[in-house]
C-alpha positions in Angstrom: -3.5 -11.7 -9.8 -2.2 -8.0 -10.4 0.8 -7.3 -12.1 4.2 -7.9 -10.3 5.5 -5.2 -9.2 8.9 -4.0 -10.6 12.5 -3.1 -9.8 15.4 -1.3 -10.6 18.6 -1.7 -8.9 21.8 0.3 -8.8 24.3 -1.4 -7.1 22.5 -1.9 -3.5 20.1 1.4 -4.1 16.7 -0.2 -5.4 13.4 1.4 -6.8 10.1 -0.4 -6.4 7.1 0.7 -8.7 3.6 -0.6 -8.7 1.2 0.6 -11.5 -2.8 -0.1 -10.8 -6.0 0.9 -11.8 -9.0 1.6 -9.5 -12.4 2.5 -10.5 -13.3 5.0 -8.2 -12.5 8.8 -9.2 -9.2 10.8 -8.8 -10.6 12.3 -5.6 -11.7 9.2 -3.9 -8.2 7.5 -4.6 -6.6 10.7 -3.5 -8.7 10.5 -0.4 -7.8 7.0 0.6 -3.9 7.9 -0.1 -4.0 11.5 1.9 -6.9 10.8 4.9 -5.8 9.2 8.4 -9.6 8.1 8.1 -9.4 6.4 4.7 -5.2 5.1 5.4 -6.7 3.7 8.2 -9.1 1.1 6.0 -6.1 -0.5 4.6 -2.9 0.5 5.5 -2.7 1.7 9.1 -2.8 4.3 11.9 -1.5 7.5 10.4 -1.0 11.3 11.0 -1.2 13.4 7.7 -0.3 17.3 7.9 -0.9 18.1 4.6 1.2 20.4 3.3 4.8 20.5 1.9 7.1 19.9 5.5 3.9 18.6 6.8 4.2 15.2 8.9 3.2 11.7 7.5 3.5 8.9 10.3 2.0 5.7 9.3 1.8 2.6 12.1 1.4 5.0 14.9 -0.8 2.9 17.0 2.0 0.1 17.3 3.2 -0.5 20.4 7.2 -0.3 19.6 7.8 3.1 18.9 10.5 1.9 16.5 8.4 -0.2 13.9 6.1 3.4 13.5 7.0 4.9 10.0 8.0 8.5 10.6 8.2 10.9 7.4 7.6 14.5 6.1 5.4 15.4 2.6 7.8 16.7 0.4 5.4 17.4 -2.6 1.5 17.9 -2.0 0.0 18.7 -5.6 -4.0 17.6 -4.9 -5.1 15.4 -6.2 -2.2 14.1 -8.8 0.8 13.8 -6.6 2.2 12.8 -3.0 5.7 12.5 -2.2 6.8 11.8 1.3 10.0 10.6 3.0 9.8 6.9 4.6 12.0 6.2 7.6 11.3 3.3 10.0 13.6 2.5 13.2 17.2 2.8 12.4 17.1 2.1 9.0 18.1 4.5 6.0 15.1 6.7 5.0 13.8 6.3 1.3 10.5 8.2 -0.6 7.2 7.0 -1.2 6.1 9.0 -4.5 2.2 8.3 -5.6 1.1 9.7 -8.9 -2.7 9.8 -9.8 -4.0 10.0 -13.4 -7.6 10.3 -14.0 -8.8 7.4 -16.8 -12.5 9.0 -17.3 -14.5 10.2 -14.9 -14.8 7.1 -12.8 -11.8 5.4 -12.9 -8.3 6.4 -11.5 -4.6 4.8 -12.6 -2.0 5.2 -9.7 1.7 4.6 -9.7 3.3 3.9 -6.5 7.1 4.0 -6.5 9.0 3.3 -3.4 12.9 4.6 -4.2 16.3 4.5 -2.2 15.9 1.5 -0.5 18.8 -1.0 0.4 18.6 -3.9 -1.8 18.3 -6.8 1.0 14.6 -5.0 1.5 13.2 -5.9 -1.5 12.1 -10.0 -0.1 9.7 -7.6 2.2 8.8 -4.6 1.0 7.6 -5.7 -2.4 5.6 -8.4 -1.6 4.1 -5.9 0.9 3.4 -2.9 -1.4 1.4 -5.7 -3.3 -0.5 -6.7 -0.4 -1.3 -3.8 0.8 -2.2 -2.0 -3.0 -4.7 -5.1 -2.8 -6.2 -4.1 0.2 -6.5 -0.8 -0.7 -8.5 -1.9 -3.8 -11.1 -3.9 -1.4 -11.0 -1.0 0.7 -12.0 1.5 -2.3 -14.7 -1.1 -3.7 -16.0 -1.6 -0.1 -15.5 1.8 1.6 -14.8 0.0 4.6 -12.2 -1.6 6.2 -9.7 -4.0 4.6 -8.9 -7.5 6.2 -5.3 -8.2 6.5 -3.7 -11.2 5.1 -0.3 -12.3 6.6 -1.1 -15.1 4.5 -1.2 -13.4 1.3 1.9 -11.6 2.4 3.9 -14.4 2.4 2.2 -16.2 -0.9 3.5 -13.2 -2.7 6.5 -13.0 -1.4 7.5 -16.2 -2.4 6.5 -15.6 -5.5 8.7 -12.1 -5.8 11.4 -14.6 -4.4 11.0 -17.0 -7.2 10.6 -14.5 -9.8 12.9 -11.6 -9.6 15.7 -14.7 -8.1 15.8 -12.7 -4.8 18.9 -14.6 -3.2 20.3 -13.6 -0.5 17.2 -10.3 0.4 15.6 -10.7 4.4 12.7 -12.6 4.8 11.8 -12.0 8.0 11.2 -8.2 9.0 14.1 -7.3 11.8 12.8 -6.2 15.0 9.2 -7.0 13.0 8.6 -4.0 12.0 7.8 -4.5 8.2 4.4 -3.0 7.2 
C-alpha cells in the first residue's frame, strides 16, 4: 500500500497532504490533474477554465446539484502548480493545492494538499484522497479509465480511523455527497 496520508490540525482547521510518485512525465500528470478528458478517467465529470479566476467544477454529472464540487483556480503555473478553491453543498470551502516536481525525464512526484477543512471531515476525505490518488495511478499506467472501488474506500478508511484514532470524525458522507 502507499503511504498514509497525513494531517495537521489546528484546533478544528485541518490540512491533508498526500505525497506520490508516478512514472509518467510532468506533462502527462499535469494533464490528468488539469483535462476534463483525463479528470474524467479517475476522478469525475469536470469543467476546467484554465486560467487564474477560471472555473473548476468537479462531479458535475451528478444528479443532486448539491453533491457537485464548485470552485475557482486561484493559481495556474503549467505544469508545476494548481490551486483551486473546493466548496461542496453548504459546507465551508477549503483549497486543493497540487504541486508537480519533475524526478527525471519520465517520472513525476506530486503533492496534493487539501487545507481548511473542518476536522469531523477528515473519516472521509482522507481515505478518499487515497482512493482516488490510486485510481489516478491506474489511470496514468492504463491511459484509460479507472474502476472505482467503494470497497477500497471504506478499507482505508478504517484504517485512517484506526491509525490517526479518528474518534468522533463522520463516517458516512451527509446528504452523500463525498467524492
Amino acid at each position: 500500500m502507499e503511504e498514509l496520508g497525513t494531517l495537521q490540525r489546528q484546533g478544528d482547521q485541518t490540512s491533508l497532504r498526500f505525497e506520490r510518485q508516478y512514472r509518467r512525465p510532468i506533462q502527462t500528470v499535469w494533464a490528468a490533474l488539469t483535462t476534463p478528458e483525463r479528470l474524467a478517467d479517475w476522478l469525475g465529470a469536470a469543467v476546467v477554465e484554465p486560467f487564474v479566476g477560471g472555473r473548476f467544477e468537479l462531479f458535475v454529472d451528478r444528479p443532486n446539484a448539491s453533491a457537485r464540487m464548485l470552485g475557482r483556480v486561484l493559481r495556474w503555473d503549467p505544469p508545476t502548480l494548481l490551486e483551486f478553491s473546493w466548496k461542496v453543498g453548504a459546507e465551508p470551502e477549503t483549497t486543493l493545492r497540487c504541486e508537480l516536481n519533475a524526478d527525471g525525464p519520465n517520472a513525476t512526484r506530486l503533492t496534493l494538499t487539501h487545507g481548511e477543512m473542518a476536522f469531523n471531515w477528515v473519516g472521509l476525505v482522507l481515505p478518499g484522497w487515497h482512493s482516488l490518488l490510486e485510481r489516478l495511478a491506474k489511470a496514468l499506467e492504463t491511459g484509460s479509465r479507472a474502476p472505482d472501488s467503494p470497497d477500497r474506500w471504506r478499507e482505508l478508511q478504517a484504517i485512517y480511523i484506526e491509525h490517526y484514532d479518528l474518534a468522533g470524525v463522520m463516517t458516512e458522507p451527509p446528504g452523500g455527497h463525498c467524492g
